[in-house]
C-alpha positions in Angstrom: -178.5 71.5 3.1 -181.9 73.6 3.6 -185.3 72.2 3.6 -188.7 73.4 3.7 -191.0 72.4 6.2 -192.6 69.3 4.4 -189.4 67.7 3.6 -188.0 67.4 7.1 -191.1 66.6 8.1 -191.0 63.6 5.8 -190.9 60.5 7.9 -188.2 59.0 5.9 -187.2 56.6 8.4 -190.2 54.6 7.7 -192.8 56.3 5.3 -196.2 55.4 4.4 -197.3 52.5 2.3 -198.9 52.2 -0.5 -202.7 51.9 -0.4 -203.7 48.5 -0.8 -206.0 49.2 -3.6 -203.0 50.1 -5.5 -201.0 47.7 -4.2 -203.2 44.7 -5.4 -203.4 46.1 -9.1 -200.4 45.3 -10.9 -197.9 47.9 -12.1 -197.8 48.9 -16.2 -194.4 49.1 -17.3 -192.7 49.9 -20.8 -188.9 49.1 -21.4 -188.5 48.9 -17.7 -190.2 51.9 -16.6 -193.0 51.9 -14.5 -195.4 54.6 -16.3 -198.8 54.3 -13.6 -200.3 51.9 -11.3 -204.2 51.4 -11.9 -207.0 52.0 -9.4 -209.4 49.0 -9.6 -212.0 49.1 -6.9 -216.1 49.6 -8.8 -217.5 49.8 -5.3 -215.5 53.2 -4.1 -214.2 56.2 -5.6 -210.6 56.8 -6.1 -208.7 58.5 -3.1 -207.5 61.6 -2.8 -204.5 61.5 -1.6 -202.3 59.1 0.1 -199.1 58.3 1.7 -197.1 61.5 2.6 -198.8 64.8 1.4 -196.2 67.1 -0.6 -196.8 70.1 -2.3 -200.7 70.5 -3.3 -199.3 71.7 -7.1 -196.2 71.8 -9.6 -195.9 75.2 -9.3 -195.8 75.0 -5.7 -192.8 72.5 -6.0 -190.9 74.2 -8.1 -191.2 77.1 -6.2 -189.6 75.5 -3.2 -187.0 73.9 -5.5 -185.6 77.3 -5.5 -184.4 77.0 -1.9 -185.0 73.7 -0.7 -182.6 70.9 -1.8 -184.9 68.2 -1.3 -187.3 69.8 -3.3 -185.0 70.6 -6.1 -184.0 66.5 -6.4 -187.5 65.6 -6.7 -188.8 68.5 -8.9 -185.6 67.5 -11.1 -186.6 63.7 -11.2 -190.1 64.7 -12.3 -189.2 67.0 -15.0 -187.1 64.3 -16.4 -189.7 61.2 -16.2 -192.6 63.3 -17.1 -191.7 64.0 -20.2 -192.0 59.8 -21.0 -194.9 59.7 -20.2 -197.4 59.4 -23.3 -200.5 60.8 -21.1 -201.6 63.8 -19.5 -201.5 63.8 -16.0 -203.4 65.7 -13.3 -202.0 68.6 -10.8 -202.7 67.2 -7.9 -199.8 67.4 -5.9 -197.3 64.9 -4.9 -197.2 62.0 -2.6 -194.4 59.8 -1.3 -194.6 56.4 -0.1 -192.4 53.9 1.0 -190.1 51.8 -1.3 -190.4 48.2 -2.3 -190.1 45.6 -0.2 -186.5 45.9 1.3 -185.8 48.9 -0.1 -184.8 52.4 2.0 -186.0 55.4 1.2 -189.3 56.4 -1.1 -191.4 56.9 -3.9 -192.7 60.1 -5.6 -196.2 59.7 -6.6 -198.7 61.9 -8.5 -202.2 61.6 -10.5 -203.1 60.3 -13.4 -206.2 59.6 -15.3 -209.5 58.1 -13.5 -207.4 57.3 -10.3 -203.9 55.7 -11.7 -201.2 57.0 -10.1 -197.6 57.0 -11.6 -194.2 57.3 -10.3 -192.4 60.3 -11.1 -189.5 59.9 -8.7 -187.4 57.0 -6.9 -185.1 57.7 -4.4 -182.4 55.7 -2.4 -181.4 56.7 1.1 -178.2 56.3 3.0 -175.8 57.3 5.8 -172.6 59.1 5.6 -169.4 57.7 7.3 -169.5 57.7 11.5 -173.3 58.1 11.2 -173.8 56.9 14.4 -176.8 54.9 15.4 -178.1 55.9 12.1 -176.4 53.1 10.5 -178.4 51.0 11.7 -181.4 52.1 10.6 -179.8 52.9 7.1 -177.5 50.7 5.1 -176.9 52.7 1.9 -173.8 55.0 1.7 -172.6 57.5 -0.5 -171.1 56.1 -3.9 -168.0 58.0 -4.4 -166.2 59.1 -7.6 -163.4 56.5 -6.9 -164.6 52.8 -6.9 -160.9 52.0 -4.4 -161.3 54.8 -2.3 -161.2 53.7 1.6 -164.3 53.9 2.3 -165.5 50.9 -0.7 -162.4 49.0 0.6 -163.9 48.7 3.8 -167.4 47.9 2.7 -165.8 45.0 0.6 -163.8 43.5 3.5 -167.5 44.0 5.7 -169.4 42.1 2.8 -166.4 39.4 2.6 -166.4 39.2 6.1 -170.5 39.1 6.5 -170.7 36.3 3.2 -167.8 33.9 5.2 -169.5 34.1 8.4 -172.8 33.8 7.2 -173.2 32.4 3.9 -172.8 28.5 3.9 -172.6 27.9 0.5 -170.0 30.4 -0.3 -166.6 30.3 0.1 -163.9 27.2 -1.0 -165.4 23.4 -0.2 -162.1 22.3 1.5 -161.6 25.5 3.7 -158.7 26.5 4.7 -157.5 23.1 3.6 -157.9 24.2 -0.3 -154.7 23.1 -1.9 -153.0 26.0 -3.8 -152.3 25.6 -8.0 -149.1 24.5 -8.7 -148.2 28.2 -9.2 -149.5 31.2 -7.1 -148.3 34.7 -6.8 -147.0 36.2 -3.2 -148.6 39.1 -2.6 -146.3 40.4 0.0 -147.3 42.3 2.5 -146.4 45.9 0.9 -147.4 47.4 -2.1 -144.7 46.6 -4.9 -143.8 43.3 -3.2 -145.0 40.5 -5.1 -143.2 37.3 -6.4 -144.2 33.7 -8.0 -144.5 30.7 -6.0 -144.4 27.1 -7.1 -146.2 24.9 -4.8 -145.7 21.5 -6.4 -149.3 20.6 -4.9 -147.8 20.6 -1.6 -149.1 23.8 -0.1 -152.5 24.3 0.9 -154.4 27.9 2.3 -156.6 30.8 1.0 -155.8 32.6 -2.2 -157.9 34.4 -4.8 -158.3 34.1 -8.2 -158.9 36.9 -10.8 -161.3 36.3 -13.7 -160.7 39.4 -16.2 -160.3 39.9 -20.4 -156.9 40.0 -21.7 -158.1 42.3 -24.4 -156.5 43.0 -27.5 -152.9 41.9 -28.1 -150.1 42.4 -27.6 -149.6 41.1 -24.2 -146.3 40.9 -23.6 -146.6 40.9 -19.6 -146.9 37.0 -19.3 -145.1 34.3 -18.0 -142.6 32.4 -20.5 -139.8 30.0 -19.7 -137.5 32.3 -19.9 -138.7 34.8 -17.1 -139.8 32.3 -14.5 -136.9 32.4 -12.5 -137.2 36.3 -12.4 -140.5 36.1 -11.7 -139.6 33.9 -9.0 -137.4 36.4 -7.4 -139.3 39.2 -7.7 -142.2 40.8 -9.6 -141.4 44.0 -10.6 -144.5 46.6 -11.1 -143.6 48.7 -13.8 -145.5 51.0 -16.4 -145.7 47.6 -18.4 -147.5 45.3 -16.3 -151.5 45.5 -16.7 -153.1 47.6 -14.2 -156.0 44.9 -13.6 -153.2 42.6 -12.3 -152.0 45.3 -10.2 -155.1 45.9 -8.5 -156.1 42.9 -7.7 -153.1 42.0 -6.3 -153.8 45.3 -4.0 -157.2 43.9 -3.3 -155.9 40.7 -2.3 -153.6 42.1 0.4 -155.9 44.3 1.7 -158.3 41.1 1.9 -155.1 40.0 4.1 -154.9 37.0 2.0 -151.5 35.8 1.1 -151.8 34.3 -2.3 -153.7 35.1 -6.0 -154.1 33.0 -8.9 -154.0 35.0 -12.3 -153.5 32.7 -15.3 -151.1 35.1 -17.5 -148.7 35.3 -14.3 -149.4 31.3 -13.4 -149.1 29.5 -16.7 -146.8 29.7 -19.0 -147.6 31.1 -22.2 -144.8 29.7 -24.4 -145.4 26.2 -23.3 -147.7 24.0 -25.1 -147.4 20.9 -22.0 -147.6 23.6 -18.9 -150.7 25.3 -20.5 -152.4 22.2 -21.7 -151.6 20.6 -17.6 -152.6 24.1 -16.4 -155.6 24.8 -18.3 -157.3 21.7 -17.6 -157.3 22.3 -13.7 -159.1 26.1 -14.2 -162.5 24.9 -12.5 -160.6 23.5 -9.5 -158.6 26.8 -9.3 -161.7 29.3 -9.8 -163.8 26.6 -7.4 -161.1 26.1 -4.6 -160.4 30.3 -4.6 -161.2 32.1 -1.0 -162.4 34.7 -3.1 -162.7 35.5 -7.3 -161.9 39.0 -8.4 -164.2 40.2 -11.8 -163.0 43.0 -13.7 -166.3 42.9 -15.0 -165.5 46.9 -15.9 -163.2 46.3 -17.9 -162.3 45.3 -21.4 -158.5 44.8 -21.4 -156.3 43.8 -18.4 -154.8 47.7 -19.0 -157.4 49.1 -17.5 -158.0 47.9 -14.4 -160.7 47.5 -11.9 -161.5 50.1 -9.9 -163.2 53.1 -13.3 -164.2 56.1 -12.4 -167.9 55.8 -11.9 -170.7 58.8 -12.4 -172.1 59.7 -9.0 -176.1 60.5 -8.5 -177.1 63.8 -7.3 -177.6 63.8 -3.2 -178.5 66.2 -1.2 -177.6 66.0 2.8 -179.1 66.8 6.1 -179.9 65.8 9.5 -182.6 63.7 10.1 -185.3 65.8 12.0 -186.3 66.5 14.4 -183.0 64.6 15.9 -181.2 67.4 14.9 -177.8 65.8 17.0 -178.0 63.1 14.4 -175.3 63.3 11.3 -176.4 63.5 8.1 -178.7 61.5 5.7 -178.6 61.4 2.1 -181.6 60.7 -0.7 -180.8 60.1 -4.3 -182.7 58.9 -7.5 -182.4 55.5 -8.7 
């Protein structure tokens, strides 16, 4: 959590912007990457510096890296990108800037040849949890390990919340007056506590729906003739039962909605007629959902949908000179 001098002086709550004579020129890219941004202006000589002043040298930089942490994520991110880069560049020190449009946070600049400029670092910024009034100025938050853990589940209910409220075009076309598919699955209001319901297109209300790959066979957690009336009774979550299924039945009750469709739990597998009926009214059931879940990160219904995720380096501190203010966190992207 220690910085030098220049980074908390860095106004990251709204840095500098990009010179317009750079900002008019557009940006040369390879594979994605941004490698510089030309100077184009005959009638004046390049600048010499811009934006935010940083330190005047590399050296200087990674001399700070030693003890400032700030200094250590941008001196790491230029390391990395440099090395891309097919063209020498100069030491003249480092500049930041704002981001692009929209974007929170800012851009590590240094010189190039006759004036370009490239990008050697990108950086996101965000808010830890309680931040105060800085969440408002800030929207990003930490990404945690744990894609489920309580602090994601509340951002999705916000973003639920935020897209029904907000968002006309989202949401079911009927409203709460979406019928339900001729078989949903109770979620219950506890963990564990689950059972199938036939509705015999009487029932209307919210539900989800859960879009995922079965993956490989076999699959032998399905709904057959001969289980429906268990199933009926009671769904019992066992080592066998796909953990995608699982969570998004978890997800759906902490949504507080009552009812999910998933077709390996809501169709019968064994039956020709019920999957033929069934199958055929799939865009009605994805199109009248409240909400569909996508295990996009996932290949097989086994392993779920919250993965482990890789988390970018951060560094935290409080936003000088409001040293009262919690903590504020930069990382690359």
């Amino acid at each position: 959590m220690k910085l030098c001098d220049l980074c908390r002086l860095i106004p990251i709550e709204k840095p500098p912007s990009l010179p317009k004579t750079y900002l008019d020129n557009g940006p040369q890219t390879q594979g994605g990457d941004l490698l510089f941004i030309e100077y184009r202006n005959e009638n004046n000589p390049p600048p010499q510096g811009f934006g935010y002043p940083h330190y005047p040298s590399e050296s200087q930089l990674k001399e700070s890296a030693k003890t400032c942490d700030l200094c250590r994520l941008i001196y790491d991110e230029f390391t990395r990108i440099i090395t891309k880069m097919p063209w020498p560049s100069r030491d003249d020190g480092f500049f930041i800037t704002a981001r692009e449009t929209n974007q929170q946070g800012f851009l590590v600049w240094i010189f190039g040849e006759k004036g370009n400029i490239r990008r050697v670092g990108a950086f996101g910024a965000g808010v830890r949890n309680g931040a105060g009034s800085l969440s408002s100025i800030f929207r990003g938050h930490p990404i945690h390990k744990d894609s489920s853990d309580q602090t994601a589940s509340n951002i999705v209910k916000q973003w639920v919340q935020h897209c029904t409220q907000h968002h006309t075009l989202c949401g079911p076309p009927e409203g709460l007056n979406a019928p339900l598919p001729s078989r949903v699955i109770d979620v219950g209001t506890s963990p564990g506590e689950a059972k199938l319901i036939e509705t015999h297109g009487t029932m209307k209300g919210y539900y989800t729906s859960l879009s995922y790959s079965w993956g490989i066979p076999p699959h032998s957690y399905k709904l057959t003739r001969s289980n429906l009336s268990t199933y009926k009774s009671a769904i019992k979550f066992s080592d066998e039962i796909p953990r995608t299924i699982v969570d998004a039945i978890d997800l759906t009750r902490l949504l507080g909605i009552r009812y999910i469709w998933v077709d390996a739990l809501c169709i019968m597998q064994d039956s020709d007629t019920d999957w033929g009926n069934e199958s055929a009214k799939m865009l009605n059931y994805y199109g009248n959902a409240y909400l569909t879940i996508s295990a996009a990160a996932s290949d097989s219904s086994y392993k779920g949908i919250f993965n482990k995720r890789d988390t970018p380096p951060t560094t935290v501190f409080h936003l000088y000179p409001k040293a009262d203010q919690k903590a504020f966190l930069p990382f690359p992207r």
